[in-house]
C-alpha atoms as an extended CHARMM CRD file, in Angstrom:
* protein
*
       257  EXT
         1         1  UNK       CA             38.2460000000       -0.6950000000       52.6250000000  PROA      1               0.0000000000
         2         2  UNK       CA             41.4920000000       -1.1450000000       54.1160000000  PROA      2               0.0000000000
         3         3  UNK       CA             42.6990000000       -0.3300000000       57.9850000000  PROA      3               0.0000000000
         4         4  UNK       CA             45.3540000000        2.1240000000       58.6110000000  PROA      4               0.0000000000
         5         5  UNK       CA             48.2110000000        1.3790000000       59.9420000000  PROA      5               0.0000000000
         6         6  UNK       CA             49.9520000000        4.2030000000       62.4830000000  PROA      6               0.0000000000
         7         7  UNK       CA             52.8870000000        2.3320000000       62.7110000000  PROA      7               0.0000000000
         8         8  UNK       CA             54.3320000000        2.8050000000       59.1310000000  PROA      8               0.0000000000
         9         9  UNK       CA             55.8920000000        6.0310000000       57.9440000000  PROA      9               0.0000000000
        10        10  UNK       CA             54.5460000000        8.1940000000       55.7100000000  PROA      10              0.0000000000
        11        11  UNK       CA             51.3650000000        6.3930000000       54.7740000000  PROA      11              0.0000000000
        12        12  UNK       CA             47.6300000000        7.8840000000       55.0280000000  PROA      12              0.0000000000
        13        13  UNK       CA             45.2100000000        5.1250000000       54.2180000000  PROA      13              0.0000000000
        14        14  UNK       CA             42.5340000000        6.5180000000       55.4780000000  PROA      14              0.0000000000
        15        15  UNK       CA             43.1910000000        9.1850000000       52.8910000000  PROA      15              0.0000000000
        16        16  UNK       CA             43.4640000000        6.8380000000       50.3510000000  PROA      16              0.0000000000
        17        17  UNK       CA             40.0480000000        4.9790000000       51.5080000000  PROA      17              0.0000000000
        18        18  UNK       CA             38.4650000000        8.7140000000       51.7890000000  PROA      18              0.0000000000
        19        19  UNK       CA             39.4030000000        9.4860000000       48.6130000000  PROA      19              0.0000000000
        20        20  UNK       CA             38.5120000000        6.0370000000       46.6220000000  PROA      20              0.0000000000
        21        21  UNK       CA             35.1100000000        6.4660000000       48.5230000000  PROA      21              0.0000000000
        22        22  UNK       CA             34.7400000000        9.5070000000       46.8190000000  PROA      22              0.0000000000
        23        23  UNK       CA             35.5650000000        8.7960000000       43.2930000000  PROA      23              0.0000000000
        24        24  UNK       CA             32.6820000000        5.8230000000       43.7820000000  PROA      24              0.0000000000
        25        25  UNK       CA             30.6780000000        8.3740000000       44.7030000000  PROA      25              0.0000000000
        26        26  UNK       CA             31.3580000000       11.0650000000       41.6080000000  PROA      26              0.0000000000
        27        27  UNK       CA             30.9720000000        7.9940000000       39.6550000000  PROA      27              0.0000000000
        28        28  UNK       CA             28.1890000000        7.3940000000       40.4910000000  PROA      28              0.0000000000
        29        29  UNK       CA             26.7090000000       10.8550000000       40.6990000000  PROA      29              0.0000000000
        30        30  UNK       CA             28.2210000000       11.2710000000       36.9340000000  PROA      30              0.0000000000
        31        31  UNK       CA             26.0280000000        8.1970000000       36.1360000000  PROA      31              0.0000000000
        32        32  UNK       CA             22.9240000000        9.3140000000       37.6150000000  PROA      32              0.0000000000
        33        33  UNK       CA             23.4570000000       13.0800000000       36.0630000000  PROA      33              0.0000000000
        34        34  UNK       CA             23.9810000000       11.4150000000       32.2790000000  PROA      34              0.0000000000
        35        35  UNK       CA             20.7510000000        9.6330000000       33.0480000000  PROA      35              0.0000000000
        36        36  UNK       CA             18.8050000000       12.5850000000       34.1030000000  PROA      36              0.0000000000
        37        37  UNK       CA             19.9720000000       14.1660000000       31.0780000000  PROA      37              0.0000000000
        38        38  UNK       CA             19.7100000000       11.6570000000       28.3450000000  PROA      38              0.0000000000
        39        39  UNK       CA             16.5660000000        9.7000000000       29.7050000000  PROA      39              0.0000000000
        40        40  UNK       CA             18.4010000000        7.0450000000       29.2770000000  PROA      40              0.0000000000
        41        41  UNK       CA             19.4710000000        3.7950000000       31.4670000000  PROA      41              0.0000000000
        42        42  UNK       CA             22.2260000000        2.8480000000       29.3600000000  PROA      42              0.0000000000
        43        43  UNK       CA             24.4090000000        5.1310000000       27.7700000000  PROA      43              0.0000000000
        44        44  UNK       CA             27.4750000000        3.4810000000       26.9700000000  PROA      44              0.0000000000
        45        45  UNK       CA             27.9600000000       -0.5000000000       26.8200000000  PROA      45              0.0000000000
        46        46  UNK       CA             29.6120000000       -0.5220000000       30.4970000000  PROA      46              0.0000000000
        47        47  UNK       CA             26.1940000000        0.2090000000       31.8810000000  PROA      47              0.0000000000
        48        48  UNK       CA             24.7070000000       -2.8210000000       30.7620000000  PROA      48              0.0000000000
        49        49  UNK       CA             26.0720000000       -4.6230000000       28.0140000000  PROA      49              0.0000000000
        50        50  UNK       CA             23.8680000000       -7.7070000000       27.4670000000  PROA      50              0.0000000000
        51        51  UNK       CA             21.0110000000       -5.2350000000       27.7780000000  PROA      51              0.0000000000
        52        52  UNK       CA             22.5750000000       -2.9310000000       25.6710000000  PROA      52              0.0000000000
        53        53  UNK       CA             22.7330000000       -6.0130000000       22.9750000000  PROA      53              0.0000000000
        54        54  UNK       CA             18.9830000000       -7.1990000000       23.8250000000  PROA      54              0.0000000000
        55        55  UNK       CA             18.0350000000       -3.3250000000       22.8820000000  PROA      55              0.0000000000
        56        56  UNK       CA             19.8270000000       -2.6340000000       20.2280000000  PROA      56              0.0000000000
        57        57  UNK       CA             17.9270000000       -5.3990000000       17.9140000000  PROA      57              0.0000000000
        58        58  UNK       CA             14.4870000000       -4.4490000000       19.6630000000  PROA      58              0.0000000000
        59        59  UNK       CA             15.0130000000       -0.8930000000       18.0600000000  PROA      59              0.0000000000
        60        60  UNK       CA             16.1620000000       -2.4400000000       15.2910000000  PROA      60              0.0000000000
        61        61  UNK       CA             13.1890000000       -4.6530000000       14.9540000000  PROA      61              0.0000000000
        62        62  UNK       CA             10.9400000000       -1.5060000000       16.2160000000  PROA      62              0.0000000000
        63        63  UNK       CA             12.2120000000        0.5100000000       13.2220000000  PROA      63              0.0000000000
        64        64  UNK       CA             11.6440000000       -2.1480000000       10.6190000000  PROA      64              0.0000000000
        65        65  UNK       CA              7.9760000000       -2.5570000000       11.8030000000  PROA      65              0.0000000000
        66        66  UNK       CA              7.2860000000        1.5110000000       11.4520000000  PROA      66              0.0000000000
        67        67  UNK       CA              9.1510000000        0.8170000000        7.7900000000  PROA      67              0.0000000000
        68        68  UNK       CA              6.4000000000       -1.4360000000        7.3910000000  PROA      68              0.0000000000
        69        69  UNK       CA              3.8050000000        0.4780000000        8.2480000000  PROA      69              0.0000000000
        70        70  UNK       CA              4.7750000000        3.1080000000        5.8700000000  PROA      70              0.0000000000
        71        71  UNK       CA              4.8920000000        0.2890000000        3.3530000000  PROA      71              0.0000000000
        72        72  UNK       CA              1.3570000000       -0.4900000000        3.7210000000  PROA      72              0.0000000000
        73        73  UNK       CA              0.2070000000        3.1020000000        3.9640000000  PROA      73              0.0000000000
        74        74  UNK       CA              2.1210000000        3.5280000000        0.8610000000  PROA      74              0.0000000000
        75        75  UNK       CA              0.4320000000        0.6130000000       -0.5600000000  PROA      75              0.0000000000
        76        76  UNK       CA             -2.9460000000        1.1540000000        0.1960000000  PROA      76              0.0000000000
        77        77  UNK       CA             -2.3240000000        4.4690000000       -1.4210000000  PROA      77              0.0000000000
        78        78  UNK       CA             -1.8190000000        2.4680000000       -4.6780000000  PROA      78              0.0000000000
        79        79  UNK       CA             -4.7570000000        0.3910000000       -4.1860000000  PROA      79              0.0000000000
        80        80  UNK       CA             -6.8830000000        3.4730000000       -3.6220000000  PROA      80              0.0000000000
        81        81  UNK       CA             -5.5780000000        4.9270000000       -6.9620000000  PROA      81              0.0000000000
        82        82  UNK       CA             -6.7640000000        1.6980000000       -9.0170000000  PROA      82              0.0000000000
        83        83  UNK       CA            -10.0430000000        1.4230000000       -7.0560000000  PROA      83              0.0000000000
        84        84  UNK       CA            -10.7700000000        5.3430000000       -8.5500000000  PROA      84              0.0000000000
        85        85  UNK       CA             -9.7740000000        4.3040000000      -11.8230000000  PROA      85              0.0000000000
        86        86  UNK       CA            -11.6210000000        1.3250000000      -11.7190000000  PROA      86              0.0000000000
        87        87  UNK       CA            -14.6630000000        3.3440000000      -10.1360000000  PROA      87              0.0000000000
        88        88  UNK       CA            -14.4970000000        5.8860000000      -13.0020000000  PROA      88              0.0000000000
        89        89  UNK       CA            -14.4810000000        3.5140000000      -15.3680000000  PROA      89              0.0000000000
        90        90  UNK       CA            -17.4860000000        1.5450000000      -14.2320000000  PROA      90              0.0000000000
        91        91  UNK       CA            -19.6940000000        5.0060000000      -13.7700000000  PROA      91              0.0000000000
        92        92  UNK       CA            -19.2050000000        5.6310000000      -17.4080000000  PROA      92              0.0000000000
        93        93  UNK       CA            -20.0690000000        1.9050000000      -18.6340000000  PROA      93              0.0000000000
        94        94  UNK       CA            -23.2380000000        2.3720000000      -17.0840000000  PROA      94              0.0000000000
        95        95  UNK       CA            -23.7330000000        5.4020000000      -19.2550000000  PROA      95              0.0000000000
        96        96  UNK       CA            -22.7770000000        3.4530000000      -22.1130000000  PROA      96              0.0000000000
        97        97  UNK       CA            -25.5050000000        0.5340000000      -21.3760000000  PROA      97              0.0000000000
        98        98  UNK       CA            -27.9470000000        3.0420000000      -20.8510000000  PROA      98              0.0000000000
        99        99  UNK       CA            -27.0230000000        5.0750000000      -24.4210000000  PROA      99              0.0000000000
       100       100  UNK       CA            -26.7870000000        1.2450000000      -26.2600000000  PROA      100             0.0000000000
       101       101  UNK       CA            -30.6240000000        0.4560000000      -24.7940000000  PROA      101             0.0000000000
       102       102  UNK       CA            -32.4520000000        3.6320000000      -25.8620000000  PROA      102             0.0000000000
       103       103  UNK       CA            -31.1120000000        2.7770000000      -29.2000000000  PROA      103             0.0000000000
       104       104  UNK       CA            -32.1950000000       -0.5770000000      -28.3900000000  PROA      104             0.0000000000
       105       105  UNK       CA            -35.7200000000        0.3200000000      -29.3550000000  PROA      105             0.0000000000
       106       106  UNK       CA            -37.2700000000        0.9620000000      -32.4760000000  PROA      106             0.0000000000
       107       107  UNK       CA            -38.1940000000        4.4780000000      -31.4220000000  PROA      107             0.0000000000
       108       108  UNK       CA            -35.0130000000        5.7230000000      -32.3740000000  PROA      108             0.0000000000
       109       109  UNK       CA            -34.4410000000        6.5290000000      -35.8350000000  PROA      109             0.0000000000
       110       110  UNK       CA            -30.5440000000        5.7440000000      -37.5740000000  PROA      110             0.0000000000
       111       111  UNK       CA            -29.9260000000        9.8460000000      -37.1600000000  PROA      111             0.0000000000
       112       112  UNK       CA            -30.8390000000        9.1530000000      -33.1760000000  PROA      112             0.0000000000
       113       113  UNK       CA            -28.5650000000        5.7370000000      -33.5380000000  PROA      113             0.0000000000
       114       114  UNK       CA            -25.6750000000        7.5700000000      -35.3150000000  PROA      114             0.0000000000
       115       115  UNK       CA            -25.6170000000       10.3120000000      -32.4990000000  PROA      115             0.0000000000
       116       116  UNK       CA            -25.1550000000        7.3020000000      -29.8500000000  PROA      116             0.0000000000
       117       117  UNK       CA            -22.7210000000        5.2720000000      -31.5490000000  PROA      117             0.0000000000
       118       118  UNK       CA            -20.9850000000        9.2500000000      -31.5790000000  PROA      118             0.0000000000
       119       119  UNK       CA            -21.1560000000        9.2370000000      -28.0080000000  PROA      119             0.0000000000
       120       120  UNK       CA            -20.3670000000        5.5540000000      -27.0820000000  PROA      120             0.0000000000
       121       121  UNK       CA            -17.1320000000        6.1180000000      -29.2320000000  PROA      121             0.0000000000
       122       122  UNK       CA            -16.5030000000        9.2390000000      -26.9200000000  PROA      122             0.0000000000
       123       123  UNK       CA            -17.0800000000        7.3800000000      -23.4380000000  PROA      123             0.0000000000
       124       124  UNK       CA            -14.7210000000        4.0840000000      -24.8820000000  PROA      124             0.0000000000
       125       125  UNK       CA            -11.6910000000        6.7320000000      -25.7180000000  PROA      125             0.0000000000
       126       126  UNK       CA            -12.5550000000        8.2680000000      -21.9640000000  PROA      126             0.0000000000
       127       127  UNK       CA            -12.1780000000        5.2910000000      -20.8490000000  PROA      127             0.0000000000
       128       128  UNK       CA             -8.9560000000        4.9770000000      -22.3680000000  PROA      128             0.0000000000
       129       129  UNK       CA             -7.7990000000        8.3700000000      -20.8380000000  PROA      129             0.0000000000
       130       130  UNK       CA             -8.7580000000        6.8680000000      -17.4460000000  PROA      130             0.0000000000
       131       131  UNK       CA             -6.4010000000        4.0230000000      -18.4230000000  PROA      131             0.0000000000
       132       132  UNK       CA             -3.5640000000        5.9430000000      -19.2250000000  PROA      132             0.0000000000
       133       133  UNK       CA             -3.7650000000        8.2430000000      -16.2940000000  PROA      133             0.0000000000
       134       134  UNK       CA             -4.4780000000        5.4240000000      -13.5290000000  PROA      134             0.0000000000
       135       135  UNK       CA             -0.8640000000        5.4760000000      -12.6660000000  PROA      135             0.0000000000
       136       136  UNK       CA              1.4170000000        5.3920000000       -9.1960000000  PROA      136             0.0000000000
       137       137  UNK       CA              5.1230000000        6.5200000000       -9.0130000000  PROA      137             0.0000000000
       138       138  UNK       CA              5.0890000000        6.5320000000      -13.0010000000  PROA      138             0.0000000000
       139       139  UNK       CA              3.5710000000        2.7750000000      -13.3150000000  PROA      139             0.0000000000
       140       140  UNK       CA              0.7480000000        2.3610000000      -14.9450000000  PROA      140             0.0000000000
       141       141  UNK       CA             -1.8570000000        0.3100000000      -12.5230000000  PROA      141             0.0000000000
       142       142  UNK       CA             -4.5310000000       -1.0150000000      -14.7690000000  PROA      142             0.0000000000
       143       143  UNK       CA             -3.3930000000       -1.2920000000      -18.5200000000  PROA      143             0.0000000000
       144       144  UNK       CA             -2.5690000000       -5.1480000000      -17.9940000000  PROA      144             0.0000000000
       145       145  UNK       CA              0.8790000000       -5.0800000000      -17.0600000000  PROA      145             0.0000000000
       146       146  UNK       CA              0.3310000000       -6.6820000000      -13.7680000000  PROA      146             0.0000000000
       147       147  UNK       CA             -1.9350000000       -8.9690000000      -15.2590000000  PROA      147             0.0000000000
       148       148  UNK       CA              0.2410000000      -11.8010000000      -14.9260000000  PROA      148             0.0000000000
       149       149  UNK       CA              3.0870000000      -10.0560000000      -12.9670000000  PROA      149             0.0000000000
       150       150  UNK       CA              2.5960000000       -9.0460000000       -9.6620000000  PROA      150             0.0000000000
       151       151  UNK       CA              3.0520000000       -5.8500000000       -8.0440000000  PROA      151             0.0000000000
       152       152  UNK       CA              4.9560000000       -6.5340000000       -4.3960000000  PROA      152             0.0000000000
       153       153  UNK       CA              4.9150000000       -5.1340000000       -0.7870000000  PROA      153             0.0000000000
       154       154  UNK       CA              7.0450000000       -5.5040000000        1.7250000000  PROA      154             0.0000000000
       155       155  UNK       CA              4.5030000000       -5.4460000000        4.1350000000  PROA      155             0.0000000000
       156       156  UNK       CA              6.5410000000       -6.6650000000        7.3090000000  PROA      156             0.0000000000
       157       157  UNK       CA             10.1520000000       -6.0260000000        9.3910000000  PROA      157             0.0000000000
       158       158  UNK       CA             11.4220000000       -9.9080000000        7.6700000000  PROA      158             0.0000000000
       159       159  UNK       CA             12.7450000000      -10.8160000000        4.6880000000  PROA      159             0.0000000000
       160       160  UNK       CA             10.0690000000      -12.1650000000        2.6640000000  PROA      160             0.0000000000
       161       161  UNK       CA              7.2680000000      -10.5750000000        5.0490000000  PROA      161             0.0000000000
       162       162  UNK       CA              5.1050000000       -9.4050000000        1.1890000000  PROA      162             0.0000000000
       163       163  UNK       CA              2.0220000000       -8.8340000000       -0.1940000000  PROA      163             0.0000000000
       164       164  UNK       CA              1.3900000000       -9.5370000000       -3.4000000000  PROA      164             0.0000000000
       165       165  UNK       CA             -1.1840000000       -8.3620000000       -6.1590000000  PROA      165             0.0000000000
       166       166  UNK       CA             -1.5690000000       -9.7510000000       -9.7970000000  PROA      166             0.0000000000
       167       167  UNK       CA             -4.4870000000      -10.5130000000      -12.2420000000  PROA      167             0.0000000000
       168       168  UNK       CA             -4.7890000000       -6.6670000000      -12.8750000000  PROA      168             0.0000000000
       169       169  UNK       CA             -6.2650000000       -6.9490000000      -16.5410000000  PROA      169             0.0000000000
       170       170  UNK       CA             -5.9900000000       -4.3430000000      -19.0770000000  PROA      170             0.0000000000
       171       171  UNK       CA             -9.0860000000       -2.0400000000      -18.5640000000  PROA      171             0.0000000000
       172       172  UNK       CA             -8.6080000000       -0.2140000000      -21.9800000000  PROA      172             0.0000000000
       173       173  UNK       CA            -11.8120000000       -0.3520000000      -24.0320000000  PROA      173             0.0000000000
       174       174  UNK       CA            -10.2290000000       -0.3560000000      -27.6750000000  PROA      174             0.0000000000
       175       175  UNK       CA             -7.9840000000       -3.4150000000      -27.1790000000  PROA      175             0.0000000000
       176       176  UNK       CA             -9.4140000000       -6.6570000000      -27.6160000000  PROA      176             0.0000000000
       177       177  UNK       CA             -7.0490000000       -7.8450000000      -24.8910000000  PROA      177             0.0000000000
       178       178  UNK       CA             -9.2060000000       -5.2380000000      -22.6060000000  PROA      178             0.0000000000
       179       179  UNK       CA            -12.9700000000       -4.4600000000      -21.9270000000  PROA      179             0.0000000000
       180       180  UNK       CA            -13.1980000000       -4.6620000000      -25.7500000000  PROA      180             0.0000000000
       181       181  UNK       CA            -16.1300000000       -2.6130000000      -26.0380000000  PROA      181             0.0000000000
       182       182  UNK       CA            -14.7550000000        0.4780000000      -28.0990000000  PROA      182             0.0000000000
       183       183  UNK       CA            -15.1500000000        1.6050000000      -31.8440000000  PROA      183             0.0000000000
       184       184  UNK       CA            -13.4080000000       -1.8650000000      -33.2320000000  PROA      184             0.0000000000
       185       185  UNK       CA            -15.1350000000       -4.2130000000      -31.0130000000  PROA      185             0.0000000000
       186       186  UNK       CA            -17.4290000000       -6.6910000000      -31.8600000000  PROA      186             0.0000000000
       187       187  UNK       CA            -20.3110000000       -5.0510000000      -30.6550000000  PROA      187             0.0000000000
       188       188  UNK       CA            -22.8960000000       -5.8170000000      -33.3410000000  PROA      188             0.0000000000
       189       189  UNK       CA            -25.2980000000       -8.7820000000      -34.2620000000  PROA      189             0.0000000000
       190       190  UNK       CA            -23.7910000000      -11.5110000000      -35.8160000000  PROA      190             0.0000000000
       191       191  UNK       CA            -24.4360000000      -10.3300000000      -39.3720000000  PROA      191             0.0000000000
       192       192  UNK       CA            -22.5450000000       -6.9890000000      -38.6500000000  PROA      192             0.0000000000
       193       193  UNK       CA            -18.3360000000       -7.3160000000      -37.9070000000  PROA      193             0.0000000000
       194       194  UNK       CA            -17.3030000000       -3.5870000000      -38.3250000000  PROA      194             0.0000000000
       195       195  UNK       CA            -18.1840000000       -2.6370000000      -34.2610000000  PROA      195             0.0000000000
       196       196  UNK       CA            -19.7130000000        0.7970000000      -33.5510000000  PROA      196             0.0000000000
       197       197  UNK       CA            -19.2300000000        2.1140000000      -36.7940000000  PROA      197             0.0000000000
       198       198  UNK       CA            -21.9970000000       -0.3250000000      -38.1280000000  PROA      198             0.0000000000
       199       199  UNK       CA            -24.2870000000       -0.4600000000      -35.7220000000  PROA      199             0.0000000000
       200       200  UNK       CA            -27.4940000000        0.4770000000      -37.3020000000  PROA      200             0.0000000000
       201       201  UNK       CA            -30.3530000000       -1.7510000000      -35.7000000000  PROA      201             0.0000000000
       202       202  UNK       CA            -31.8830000000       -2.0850000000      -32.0220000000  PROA      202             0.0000000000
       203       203  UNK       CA            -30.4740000000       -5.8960000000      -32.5450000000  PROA      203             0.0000000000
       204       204  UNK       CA            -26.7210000000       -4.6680000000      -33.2050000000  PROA      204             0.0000000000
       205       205  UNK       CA            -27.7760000000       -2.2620000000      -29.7430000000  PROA      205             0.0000000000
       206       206  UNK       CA            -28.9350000000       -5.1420000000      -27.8260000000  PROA      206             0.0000000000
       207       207  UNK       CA            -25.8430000000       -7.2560000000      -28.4670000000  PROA      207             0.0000000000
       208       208  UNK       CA            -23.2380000000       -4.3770000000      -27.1760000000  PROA      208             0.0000000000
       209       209  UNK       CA            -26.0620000000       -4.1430000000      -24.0820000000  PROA      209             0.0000000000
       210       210  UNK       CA            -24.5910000000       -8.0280000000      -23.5350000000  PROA      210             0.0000000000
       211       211  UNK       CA            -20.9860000000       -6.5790000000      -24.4710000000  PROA      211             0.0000000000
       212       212  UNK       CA            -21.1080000000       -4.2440000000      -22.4500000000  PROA      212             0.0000000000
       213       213  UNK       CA            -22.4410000000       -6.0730000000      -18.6860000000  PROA      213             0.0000000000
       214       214  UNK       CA            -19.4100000000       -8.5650000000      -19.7120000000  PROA      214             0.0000000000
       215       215  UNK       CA            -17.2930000000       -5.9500000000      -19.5570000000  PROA      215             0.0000000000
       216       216  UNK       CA            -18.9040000000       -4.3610000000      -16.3540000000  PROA      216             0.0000000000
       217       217  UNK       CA            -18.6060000000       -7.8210000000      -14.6970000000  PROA      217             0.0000000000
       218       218  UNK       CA            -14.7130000000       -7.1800000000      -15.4940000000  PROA      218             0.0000000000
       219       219  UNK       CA            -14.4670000000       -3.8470000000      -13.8240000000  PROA      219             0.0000000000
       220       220  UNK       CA            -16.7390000000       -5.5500000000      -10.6360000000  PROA      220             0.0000000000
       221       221  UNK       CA            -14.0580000000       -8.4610000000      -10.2780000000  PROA      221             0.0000000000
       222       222  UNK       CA            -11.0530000000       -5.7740000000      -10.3500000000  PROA      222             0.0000000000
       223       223  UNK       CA            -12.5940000000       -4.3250000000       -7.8450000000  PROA      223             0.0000000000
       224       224  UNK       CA            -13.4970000000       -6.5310000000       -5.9800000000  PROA      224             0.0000000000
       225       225  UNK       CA             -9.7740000000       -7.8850000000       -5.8770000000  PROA      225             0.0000000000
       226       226  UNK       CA             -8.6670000000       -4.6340000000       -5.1360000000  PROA      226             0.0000000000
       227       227  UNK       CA            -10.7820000000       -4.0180000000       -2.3230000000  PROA      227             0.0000000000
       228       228  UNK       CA             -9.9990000000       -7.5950000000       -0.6330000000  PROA      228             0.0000000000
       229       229  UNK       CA             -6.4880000000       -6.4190000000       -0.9720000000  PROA      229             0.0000000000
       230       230  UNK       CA             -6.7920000000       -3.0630000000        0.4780000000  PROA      230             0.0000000000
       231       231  UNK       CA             -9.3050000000       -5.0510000000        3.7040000000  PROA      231             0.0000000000
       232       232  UNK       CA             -6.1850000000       -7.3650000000        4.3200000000  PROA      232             0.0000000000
       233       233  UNK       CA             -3.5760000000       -4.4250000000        4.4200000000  PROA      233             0.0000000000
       234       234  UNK       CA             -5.8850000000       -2.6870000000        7.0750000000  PROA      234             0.0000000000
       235       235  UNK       CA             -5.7050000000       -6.1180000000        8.7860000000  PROA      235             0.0000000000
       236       236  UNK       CA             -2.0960000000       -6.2000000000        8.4240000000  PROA      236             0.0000000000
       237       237  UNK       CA             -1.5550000000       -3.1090000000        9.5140000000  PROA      237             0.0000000000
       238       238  UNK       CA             -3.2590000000       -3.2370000000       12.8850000000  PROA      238             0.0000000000
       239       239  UNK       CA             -1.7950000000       -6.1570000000       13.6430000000  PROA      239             0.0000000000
       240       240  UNK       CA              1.9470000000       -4.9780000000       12.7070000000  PROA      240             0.0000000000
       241       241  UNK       CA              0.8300000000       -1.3510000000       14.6610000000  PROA      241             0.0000000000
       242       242  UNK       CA              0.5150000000       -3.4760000000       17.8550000000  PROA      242             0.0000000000
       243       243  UNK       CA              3.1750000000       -5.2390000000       17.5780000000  PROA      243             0.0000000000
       244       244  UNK       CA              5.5220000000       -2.3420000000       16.8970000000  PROA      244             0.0000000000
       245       245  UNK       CA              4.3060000000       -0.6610000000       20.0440000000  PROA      245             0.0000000000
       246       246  UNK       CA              4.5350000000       -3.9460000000       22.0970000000  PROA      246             0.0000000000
       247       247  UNK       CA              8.9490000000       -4.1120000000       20.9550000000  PROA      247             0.0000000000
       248       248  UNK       CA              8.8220000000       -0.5100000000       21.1290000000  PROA      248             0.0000000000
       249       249  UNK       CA              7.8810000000       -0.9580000000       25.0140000000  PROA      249             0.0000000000
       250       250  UNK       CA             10.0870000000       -3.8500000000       25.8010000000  PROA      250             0.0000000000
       251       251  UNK       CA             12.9760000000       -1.6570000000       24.2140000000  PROA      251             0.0000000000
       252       252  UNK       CA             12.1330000000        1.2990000000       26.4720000000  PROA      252             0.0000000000
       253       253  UNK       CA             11.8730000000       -0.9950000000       29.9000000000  PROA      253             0.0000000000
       254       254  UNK       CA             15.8360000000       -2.3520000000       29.2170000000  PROA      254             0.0000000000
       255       255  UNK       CA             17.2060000000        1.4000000000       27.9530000000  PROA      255             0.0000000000
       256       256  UNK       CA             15.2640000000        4.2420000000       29.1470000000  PROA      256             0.0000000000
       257       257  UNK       CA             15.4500000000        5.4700000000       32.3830000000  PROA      257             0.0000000000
C-alpha cells in the first residue's frame, strides 16, 4: 500500500489505497459468491489453472469409465440373451432323448415310433425357431456366425481395454454344421442313412439317444463359455465401478468447492 504524501497537490492516495483495497475485496467476495453458487472451486482457468488441467482429464477419464460400465451392462445383456437361447434349447433336447428312448424299446409298435419321429421333427424345427430368434440389436447370437469371429466389448476407458467372445457354434438342429440332430441327420443305425424319416427300430432310437447327448454336450460347452464370460464381466465391472468412483473423488477434491 503506498503512503500519502500531504505535500503534493492534488493527490489522495489514501483514496486510491481505500479504493484498490476495496476492489480486492469485491473480488474476492465475487469469487466466493460464484462458488457458493456453482459448488464449484474453479470456475474459470484463473482460479487454478494447473488444477483446472489435472481435472479436466480426471472427468474425462471418470466419464469414459461410466461409458464402460454401460458397455458391460450392455454386454452382459447380450450374454444373457444367448444363455436363454441356449437354455431353451437344451430343455427341449432333453425332451427329445426322452421321446428317442421310449421308442428305444420294443414296447412300442412302428405306429407309436412314427408318432415320435412326428414329434422329434417338431422339437428339431423349434429348435430352429429358437435359433433364428436368439438375436441382439438385429445380430443373430447363436447361428455360427461368431463361431470363428468374435463379437467385441469395449469393456474399459483405453483404447484397446476389450472383451472378446468367439467359438459361438451354430446351434441349428437341421444343419450338419449345427447340433445335427433334425429330420436329415444321421440319426439311425448304420444300416439306415435317410435320418428321422427312417427310423423304424429301437436300434435306429438308440443311436439318435447317442446323437442326441453329443449334441447336448454342445449346448453344455456354449454355455458354459457364456457363463465364464458373463462371471468375468461382473468381475470387470466391480473392479472398473471402484475405480470410477475413486477418479470421480480425486476430480471433486481439485474442482468442487
Amino acid at each position: 500500500m503506498a503512503n500519502a504524501d500531504f505535500t503534493r497537490i492534488a493527490t489522495n492516495i489514501g483514496a486510491l489505497n481505500a479504493l484498490n483495497s476495496l476492489r480486492n475485496v469485491n473480488n474476492r467476495l465475487g469469487m466466493h459468491q460464484q462458488r457458493l453458487a456453482t459448488g464449484k472451486r474453479i470456475n474459470s482457468a484463473a482460479d487454478d489453472p494447473a488444477g483446472l488441467t489435472i481435472a479436466t482429464k480426471l472427468n474425462t477419464r471418470s466419464e469414459g469409465l461410466k461409458q464402460a460400465l454401460s458397455n458391460i451392462g450392455d454386454a452382459k445383456s447380450l450374454l444373457s440373451v444367448a444363455e436363454s437361447g441356449l437354455s431353451r434349447i437344451n430343455d427341449i433336447m432333453v425332451q427329445m432323448r426322452n421321446k428317442a428312448e421310449a421308442a428305444a424299446s420294443d414296447t412300442l409298435g412302428q405306429d407309436e415310433r412314427d408318432a415320435v419321429v412326428t414329434q422329434l421333427k417338431e422339437f428339431a424345427a423349434q429348435i430352429d425357431d429358437i435359433v433364428e430368434q436368439t438375436e441382439w440389436n438385429d445380430t443373430k447370437l447363436i447361428d455360427g456366425s461368431f463361431n470363428t469371429s468374435s463379437l467385441t466389448f469395449q469393456t474399459g476407458a483405453d483404447k484397446g481395454d476389450t472383451t472378446s467372445l468367439s467359438g459361438l457354434k451354430d446351434m441349428k438342429a437341421s444343419t450338419t454344421s449345427g447340433l445335427n440332430i433334425g429330420s436329415s441327420s444321421s440319426i439311425t443305425s448304420s444300416s439306415v442313412t435317410g435320418g428321422l424319416t427312417s427310423a423304424s427300430s429301437a436300434s435306429d432310437f438308440a443311436s439318435y439317444m447317442d446323437d442326441i447327448s453329443t449334441a447336448m454336450d454342445t449346448v453344455s460347452s456354449q454355455l458354459s463359455k457364456v457363463g465364464s464370460l458373463s462371471a468375468r464381466l461382473t468381475f470387470k465391472e466391480d473392479q472398473i465401478a471402484v475405480a470410477q468412483v475413486n477418479v470421480e473423488a480425486s476430480y471433486n477434491r481439485i474442482m468442487n468447492a
